[in-house]
C-alpha positions as CSV (number, residue, x, y, z in Angstrom):
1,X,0.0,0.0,0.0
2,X,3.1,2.3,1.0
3,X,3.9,2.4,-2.7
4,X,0.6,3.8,-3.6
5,X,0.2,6.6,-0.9
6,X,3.3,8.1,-2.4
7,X,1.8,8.3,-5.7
8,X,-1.2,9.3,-4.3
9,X,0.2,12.2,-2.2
10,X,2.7,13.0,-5.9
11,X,-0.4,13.7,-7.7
12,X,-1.9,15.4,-5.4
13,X,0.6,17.8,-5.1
14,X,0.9,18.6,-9.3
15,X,-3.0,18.6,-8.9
16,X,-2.9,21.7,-6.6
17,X,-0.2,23.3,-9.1
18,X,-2.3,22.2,-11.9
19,X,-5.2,24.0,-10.5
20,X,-3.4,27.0,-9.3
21,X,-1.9,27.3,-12.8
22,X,-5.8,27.3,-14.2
23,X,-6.4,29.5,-11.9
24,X,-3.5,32.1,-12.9
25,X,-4.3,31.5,-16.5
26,X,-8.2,32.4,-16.1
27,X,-6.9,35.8,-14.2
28,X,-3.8,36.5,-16.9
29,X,-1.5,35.9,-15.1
30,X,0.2,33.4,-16.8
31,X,-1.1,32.3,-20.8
32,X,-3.5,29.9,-21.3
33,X,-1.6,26.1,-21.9
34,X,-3.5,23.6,-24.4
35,X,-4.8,20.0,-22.8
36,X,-4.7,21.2,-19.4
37,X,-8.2,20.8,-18.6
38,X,-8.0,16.9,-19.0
39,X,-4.7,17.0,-17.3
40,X,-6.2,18.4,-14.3
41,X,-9.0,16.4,-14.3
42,X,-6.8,13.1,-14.2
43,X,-4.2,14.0,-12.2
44,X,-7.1,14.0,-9.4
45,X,-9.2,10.8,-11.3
46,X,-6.8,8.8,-12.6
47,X,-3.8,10.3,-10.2
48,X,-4.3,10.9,-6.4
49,X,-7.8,8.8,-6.1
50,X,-7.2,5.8,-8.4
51,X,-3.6,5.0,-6.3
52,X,-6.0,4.9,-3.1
53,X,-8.8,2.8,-4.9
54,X,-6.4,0.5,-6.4
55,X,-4.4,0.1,-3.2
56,X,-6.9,0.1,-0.6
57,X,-10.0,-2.1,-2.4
58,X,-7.5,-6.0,-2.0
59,X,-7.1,-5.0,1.8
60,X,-10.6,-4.0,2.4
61,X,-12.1,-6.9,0.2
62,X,-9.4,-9.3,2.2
63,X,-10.7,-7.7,5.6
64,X,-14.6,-8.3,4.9
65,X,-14.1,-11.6,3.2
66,X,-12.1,-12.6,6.3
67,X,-9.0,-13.4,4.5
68,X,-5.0,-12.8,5.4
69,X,-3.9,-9.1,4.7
70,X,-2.8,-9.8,0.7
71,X,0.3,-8.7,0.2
72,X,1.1,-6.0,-2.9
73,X,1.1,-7.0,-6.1
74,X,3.4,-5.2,-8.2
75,X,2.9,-5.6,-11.5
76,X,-0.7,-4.3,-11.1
77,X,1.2,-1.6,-9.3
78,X,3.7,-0.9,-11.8
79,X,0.9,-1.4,-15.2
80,X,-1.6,1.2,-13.5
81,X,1.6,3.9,-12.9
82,X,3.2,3.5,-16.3
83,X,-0.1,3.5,-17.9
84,X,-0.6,6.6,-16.0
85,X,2.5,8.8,-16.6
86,X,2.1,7.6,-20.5
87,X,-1.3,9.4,-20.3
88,X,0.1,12.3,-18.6
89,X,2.7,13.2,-21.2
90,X,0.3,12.2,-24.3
91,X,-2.7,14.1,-23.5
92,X,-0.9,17.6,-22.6
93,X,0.3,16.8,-25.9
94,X,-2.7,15.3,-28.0
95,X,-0.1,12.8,-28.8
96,X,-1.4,9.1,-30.3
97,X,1.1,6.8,-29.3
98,X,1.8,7.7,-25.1
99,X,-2.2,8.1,-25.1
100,X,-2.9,4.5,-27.0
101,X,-0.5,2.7,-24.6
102,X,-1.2,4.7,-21.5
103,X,-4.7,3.7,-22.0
104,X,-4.1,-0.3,-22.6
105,X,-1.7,-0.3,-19.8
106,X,-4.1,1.3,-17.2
107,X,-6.7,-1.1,-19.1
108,X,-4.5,-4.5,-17.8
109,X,-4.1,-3.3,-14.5
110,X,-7.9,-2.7,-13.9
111,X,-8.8,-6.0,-15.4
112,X,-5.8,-8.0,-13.1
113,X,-7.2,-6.1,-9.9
114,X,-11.0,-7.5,-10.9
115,X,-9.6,-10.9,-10.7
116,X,-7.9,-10.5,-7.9
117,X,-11.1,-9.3,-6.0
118,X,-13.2,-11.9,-7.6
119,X,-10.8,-14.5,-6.1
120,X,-11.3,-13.1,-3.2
121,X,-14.1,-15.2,-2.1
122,X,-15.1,-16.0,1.9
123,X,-15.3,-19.8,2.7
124,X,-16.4,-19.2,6.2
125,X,-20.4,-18.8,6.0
126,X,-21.8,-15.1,7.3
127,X,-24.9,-13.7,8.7
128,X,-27.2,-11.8,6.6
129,X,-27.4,-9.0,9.5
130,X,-23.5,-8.4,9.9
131,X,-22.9,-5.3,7.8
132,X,-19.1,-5.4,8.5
133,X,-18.4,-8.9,6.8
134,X,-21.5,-9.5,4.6
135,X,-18.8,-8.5,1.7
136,X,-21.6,-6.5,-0.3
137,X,-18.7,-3.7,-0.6
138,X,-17.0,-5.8,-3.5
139,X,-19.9,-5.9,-5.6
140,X,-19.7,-1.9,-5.7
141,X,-15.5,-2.2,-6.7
142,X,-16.1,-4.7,-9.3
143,X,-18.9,-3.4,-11.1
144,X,-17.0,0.4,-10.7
145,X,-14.0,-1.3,-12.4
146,X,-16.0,-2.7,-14.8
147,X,-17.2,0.3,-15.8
148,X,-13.8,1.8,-15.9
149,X,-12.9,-0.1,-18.3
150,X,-15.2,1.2,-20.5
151,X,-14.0,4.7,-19.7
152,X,-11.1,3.8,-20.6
153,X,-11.7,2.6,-23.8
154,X,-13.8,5.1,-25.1
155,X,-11.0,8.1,-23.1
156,X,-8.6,6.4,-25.3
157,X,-10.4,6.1,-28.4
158,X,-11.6,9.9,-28.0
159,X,-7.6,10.9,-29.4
160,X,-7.6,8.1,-31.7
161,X,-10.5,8.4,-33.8
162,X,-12.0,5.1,-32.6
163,X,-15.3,6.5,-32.0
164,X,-17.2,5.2,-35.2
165,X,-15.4,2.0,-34.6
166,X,-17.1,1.4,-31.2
167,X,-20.7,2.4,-32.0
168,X,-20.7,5.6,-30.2
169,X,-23.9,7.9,-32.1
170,X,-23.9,10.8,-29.2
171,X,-20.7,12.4,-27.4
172,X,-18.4,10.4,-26.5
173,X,-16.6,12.6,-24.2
174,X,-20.1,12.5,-22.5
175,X,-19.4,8.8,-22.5
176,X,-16.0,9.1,-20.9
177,X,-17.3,11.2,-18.5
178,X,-20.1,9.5,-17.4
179,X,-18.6,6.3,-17.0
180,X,-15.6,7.3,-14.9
181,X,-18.0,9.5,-13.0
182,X,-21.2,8.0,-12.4
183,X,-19.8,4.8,-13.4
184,X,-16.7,3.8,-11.7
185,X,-16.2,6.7,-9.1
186,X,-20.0,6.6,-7.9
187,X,-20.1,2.5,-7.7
188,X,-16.6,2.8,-5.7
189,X,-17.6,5.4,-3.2
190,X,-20.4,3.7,-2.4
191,X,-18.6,0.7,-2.0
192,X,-16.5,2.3,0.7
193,X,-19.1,4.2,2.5
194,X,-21.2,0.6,2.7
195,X,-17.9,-0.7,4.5
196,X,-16.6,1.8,6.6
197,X,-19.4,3.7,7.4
198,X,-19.3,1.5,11.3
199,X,-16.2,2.2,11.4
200,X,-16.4,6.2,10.7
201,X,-19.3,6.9,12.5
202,X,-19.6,4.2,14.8
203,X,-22.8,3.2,13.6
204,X,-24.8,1.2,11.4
205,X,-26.5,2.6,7.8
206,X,-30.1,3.4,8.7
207,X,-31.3,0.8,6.1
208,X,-28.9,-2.1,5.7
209,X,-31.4,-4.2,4.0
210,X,-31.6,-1.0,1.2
211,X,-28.3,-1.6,0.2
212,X,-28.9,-4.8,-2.6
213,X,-31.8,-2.1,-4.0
214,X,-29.4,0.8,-4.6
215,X,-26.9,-1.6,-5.7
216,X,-28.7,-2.4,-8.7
217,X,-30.2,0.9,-9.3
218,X,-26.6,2.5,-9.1
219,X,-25.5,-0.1,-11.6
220,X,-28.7,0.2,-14.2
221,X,-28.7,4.2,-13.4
222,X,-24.7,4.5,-14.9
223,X,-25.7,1.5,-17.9
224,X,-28.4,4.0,-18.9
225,X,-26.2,7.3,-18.3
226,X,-23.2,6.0,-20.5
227,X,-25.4,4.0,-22.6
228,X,-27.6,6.8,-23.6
229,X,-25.1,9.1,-24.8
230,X,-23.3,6.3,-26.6
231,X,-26.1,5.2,-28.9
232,X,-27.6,8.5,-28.6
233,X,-30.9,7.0,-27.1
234,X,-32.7,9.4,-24.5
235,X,-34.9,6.4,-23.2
236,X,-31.8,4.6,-22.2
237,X,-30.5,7.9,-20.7
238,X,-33.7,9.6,-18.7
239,X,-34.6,6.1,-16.7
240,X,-31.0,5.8,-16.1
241,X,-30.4,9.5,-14.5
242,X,-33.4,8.9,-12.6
243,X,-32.1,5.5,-11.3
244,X,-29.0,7.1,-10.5
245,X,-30.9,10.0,-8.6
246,X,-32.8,7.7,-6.7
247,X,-29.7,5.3,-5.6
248,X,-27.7,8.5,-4.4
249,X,-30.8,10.1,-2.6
250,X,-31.3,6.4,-0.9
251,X,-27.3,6.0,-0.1
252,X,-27.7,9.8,1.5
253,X,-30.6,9.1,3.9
254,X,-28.7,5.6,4.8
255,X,-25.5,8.0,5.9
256,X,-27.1,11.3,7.4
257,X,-29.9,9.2,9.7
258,X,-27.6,7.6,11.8
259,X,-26.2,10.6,13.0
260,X,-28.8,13.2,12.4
261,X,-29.0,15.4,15.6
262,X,-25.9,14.4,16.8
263,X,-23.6,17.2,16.6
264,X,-19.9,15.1,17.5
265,X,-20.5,13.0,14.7
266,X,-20.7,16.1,12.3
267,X,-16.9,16.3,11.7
268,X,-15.2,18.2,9.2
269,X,-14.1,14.8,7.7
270,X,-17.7,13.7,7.9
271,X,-19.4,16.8,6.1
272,X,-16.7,16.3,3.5
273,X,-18.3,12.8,2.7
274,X,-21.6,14.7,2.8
275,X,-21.5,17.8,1.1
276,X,-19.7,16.4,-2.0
277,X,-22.7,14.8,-2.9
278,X,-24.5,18.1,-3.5
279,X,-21.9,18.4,-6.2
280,X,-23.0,15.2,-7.8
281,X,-26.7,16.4,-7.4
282,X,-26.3,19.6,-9.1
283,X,-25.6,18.3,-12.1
284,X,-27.8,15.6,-12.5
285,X,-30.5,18.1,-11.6
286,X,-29.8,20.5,-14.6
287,X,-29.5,17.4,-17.0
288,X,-32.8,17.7,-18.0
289,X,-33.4,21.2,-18.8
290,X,-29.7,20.8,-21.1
291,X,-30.9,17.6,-22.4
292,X,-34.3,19.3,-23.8
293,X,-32.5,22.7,-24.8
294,X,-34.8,24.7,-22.3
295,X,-34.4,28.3,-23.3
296,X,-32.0,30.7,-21.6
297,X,-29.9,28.0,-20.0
298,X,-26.3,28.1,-21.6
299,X,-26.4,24.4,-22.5
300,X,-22.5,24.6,-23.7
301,X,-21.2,26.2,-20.9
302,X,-22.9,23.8,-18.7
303,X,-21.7,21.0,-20.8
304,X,-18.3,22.4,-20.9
305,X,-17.7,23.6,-17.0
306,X,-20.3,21.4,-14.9
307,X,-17.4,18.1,-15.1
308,X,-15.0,20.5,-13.6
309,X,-17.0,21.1,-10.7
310,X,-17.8,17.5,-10.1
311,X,-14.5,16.8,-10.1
312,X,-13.7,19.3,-7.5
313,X,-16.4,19.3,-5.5
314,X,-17.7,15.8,-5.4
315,X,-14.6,13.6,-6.6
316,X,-11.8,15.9,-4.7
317,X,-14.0,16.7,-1.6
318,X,-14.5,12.3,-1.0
319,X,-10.8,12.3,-1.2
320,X,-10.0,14.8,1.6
321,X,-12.1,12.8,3.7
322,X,-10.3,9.3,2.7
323,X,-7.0,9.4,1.6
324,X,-5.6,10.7,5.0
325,X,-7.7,8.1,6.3
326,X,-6.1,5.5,4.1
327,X,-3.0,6.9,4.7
328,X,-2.9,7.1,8.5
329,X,-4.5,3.5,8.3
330,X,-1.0,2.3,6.7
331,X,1.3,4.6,7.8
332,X,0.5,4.7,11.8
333,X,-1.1,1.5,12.5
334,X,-0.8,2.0,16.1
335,X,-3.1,5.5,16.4
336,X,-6.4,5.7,15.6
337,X,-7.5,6.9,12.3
338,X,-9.8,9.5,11.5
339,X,-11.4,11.1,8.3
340,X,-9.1,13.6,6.6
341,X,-10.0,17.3,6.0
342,X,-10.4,20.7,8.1
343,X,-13.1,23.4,8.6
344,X,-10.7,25.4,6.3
345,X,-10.9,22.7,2.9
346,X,-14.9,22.5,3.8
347,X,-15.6,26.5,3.3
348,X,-13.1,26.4,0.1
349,X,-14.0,23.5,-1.7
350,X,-17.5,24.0,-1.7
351,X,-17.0,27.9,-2.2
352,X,-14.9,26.9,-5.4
353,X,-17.9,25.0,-6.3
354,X,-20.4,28.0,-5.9
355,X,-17.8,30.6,-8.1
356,X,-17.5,27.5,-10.9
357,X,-21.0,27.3,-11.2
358,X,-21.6,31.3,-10.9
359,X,-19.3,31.6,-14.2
360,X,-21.4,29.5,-15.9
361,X,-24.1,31.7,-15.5
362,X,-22.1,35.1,-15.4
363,X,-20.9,35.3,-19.0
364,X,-19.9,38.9,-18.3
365,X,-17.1,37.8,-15.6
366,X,-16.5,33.9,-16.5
367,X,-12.8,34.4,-16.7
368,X,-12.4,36.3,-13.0
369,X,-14.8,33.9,-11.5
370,X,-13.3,30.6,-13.0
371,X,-9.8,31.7,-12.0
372,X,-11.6,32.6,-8.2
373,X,-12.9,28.9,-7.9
374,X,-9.9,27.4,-9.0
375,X,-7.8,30.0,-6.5
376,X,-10.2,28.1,-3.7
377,X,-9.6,25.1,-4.4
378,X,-6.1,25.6,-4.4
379,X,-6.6,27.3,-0.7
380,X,-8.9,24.1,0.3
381,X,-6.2,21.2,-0.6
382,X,-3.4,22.9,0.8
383,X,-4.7,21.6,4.6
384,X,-5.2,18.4,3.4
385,X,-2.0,18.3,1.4
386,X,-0.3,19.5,4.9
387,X,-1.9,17.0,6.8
388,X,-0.6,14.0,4.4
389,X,2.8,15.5,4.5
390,X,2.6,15.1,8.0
391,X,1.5,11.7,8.3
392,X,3.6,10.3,5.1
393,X,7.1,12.3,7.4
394,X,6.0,10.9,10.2
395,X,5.0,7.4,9.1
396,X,8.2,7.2,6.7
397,X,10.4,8.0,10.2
398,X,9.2,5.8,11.7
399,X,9.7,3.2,9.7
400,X,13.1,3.9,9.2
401,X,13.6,4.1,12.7
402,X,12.4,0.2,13.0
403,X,14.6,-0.4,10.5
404,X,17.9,1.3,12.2
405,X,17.1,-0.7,15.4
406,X,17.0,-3.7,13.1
407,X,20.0,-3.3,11.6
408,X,21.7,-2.5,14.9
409,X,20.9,-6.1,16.2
């Protein structure tokens, strides 16, 4: 896991100069750079949380199908990083070749980590009512995965004129989109939150037996939402937004119940989980009026800048919460972890969401308020950014303490 969280914590830190670059660019202070957008975006997708997913979901999976610890496996390790630094230096450049083999090298190291959480199958029987070890969690990684593949596929083939090949009618970049965001990333999350919620909040989902139910409806919801665009095909797309809605609404009244009233549960860490939903919300509430062209909406720029703000304020916000977890989890065994995040990256990162979604709207300023938001969010990961720093200087120490009282004996 170790080599992971230093990937993780590397991308992080070129994610925060990619944004404060944006940022700068949007204010002119520095000229606009082509292919920066999709770096950004990956460098936080593909980058920081993908090196968490990727290192975290064998251990979990291991823990709640009450096998050993597995140990790394380094040639999913090294695919998935290769795969990623190929991507990272072909699409700044809109280069073919680094952005064909990036994409079948991250491609192989998804499919190797599926089969090694399909193996991963409990032999010791479990009761329906324990939450913690019922195992559910894996179906969430594996059908995320699964549709990260195809977000893969269709990210690669988006450079490489492969779009008539595969069948896609609509937009594919809506296709990319949609299945590394409501796909993979909302599958995964939910995943996590169905396994650790106990352990965050020291409590049980309100609704445990809702969980197979938004399961399915998550999984059908993305089919339709990446589906639909593919072919083109709004009655593949409209039941599948609403199934989506519907799953998220039902995994948000499983996690706010619980501890509804209870203000010491209300963490900064915890709100982070929380509030980055509204970010997912927000946009699947103004698909409709884009998807009908209702009149005096700026359908484009709502196309064009609403990813950015999921990204940020949904996909970003869940990873201040969890990767310090994560991290602290591997780092410092011995101390109890907690949620990541501060009072200071909640106010930014949502208030970067706000001024992203105000430019939208404010033609007459979209360049000062687009540079604002991204100046925020800048401001809310440096906390977190400090607090990993801590925990990786710390954790690293110590370990290299062990290993000069080792060598001393």
């Amino acid at each position: 896991m170790i080599p992971y969280i230093l990937m993780a914590v590397l991308f992080l830190v070129l994610a925060i100069l990619a944004a404060l670059e944006s940022s700068f660019a949007s204010l002119g202070v520095l000229p606009w750079f082509s292919g920066m957008v999709w770096l950004r975006v990956h460098l936080i997708t593909l980058g920081a949380l993908t090196q968490i997913i990727f290192g975290m979901l064998p251990i979990l999976t291991a823990i709640r199908q009450q096998q050993a610890r597995p140990k790394i496996r380094w040639d999913i390790w090294l695919t998935l990083n290769a795969g990623i630094l190929s991507l990272l230096v072909g699409i700044p450049l809109v280069s073919r070749v680094p952005i064909i083999v990036g994409g079948t090298l991250v491609f192989i190291a998804t499919t190797l980590l599926m089969f090694q959480l399909a193996a991963m199958r409990s032999s010791a029987p479990t009761k329906k009512s324990d939450q913690l070890l019922s195992g559910i969690g894996r179906k969430f990684y594996l059908a995320g995965l699964f549709y990260f593949l195809l977000g893969i596929l269709i990210g690669t083939g988006l450079w490489n004129g492969w779009m008539t090949p595969l069948g896609v009618i609509g937009n594919g970049k809506e296709v990319h989109i949609h299945a590394n965001s409501w796909g993979m990333m909302s599958l995964v999350f939910t995943g996590l939150l169905v396994d650790l919620y106990p352990v965050w909040t020291g409590r049980a989902l309100a609704y445990p037996k809702s969980v197979a139910a938004i399961f399915w409806m998550m999984f059908f919801g993305a089919f339709g939402l990446i589906f639909g665009p593919w072919l083109a095909n709004t009655y593949l797309l409209v039941p599948g937004l609403v199934l989506h809605l519907a799953a998220t609404i039902g995994l948000l009244v499983n996690v706010i119940r619980p501890i509804w009233g209870d203000k010491p549960a209300w963490t900064a860490g915890v709100y982070h989980l929380i509030l980055s939903y509204f970010w997912i919300l927000a946009p699947i509430a103004m698909a409709p009026f884009v998807l009908f062209n209702v009149p005096g909406l700026p359908g484009p720029a709502i196309e064009a800048s609403a990813p950015q703000a999921l990204i940020y304020g949904w996909v970003l916000q869940f990873g201040f919460a969890i990767i310090p977890y994560f991290v602290a989890r591997t780092l410092m065994p011995n101390q109890p972890a907690k949620l990541g995040g501060t009072w200071l990256s909640l106010l930014f990162v949502n208030l970067g969401g706000i001024f992203l979604w105000a430019s939208i709207f404010v033609s007459s300023a979209q360049a000062t308020l687009h540079g604002i938001a991204y100046l925020l969010w800048v401001i809310a990961m440096l906390p977190v950014g400090l607090q990993l720093w801590r925990m990786v200087h710390d954790g690293v120490a110590s370990i290299e303490e062990n290993a000069a009282l080792i060598g001393r004996v």
